[in-house]
C-alpha positions in Angstrom: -15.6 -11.5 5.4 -13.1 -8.8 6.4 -11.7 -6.5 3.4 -8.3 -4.3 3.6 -7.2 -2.2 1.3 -3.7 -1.5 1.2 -1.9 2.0 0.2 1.3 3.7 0.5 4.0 1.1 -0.7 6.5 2.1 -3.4 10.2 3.1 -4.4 12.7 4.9 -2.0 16.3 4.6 -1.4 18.2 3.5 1.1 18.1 5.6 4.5 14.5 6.8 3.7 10.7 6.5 4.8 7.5 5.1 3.9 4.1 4.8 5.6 1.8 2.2 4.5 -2.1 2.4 5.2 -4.6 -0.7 5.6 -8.6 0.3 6.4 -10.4 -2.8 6.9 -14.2 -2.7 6.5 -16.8 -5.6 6.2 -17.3 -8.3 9.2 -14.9 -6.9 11.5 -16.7 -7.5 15.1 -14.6 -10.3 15.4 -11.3 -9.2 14.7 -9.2 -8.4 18.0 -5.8 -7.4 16.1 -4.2 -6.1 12.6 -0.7 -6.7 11.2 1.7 -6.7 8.7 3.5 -9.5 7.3 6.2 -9.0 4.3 7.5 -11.7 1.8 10.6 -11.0 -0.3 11.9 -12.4 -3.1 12.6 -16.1 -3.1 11.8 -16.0 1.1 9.4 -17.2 3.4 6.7 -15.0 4.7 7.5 -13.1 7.8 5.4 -11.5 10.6 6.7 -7.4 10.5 4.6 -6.3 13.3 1.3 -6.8 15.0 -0.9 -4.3 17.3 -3.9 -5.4 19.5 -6.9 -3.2 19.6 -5.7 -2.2 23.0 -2.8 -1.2 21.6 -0.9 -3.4 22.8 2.0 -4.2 20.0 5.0 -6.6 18.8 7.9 -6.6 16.5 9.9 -8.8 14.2 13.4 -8.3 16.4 15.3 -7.5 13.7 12.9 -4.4 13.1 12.4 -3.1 16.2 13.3 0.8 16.2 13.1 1.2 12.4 9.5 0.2 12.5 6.1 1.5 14.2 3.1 0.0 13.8 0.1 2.2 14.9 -4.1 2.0 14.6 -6.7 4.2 14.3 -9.6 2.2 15.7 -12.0 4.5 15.1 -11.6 4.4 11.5 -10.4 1.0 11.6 -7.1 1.7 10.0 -3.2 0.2 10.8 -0.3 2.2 9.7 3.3 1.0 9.1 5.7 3.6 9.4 9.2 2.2 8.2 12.3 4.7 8.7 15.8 3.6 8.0 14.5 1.4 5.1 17.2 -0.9 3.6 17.5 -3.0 0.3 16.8 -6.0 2.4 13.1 -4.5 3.5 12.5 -4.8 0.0 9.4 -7.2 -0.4 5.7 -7.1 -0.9 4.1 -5.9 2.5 0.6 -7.4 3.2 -2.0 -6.6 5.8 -4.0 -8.4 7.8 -6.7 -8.7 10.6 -7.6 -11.5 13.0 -7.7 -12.7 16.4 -5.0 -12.3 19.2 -4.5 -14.4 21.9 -1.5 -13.9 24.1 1.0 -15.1 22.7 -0.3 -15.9 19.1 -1.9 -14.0 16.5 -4.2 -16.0 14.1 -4.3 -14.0 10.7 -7.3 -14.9 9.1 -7.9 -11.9 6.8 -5.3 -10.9 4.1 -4.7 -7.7 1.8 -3.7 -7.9 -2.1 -0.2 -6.9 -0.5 1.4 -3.4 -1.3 5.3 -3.8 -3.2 7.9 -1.7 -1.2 11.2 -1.5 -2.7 14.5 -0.2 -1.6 17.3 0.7 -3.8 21.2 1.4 -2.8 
């Protein structure tokens, strides 16, 4: 059993930043990759980003140069730094950790999810 612990989510305005955290501790031998997926309001839940524990990384297109996703494998953390935010990023952000293998990422471990909203 892998655990995440989300932090960093919360209110800004449009134009602005926010960094979200996710340490993952507990059976993580296994796990190969860590990502972000969002759901919004009254959507489906989307992939935001993934990054291998080589690094290597993947974007949803329509987030690509607004959003980095970065890892500290050393303290087995993923960050999510979001600039540019928009009302429409509005949704609850949730981590996870799995297993990567090119070109599909099999999220088997999920966070409580962390509520990021953006106001006009």
């Amino acid at each position: 059993q892998v655990q995440l612990v989300e932090s960093g989510g919360g209110s800004v305005q449009a134009g602005g930043s926010l960094r979200l955290s996710c340490a993952a501790s507990g059976s993580i031998l296994g796990i190969n990759a860590m990502g972000w997926y969002r759901q919004a309001p009254g959507k489906q839940r989307e992939l935001v980003a993934r990054i291998t524990s080589g690094g290597s990384t993947n974007y949803a297109d329509s987030l690509k140069g607004r959003f980095t996703i970065s890892r500290d494998n050393a303290k087995n953390t993923v960050y999510l730094q979001m600039n540019s935010l928009k009302p429409e990023d509005t949704a609850v952000y949730y981590c996870t950790a799995g297993y990567y293998r090119g070109p599909y990422y099999y999220p088997d471990n999920w966070g409580q999810g962390t509520q990021v909203t953006v106001s006009s």
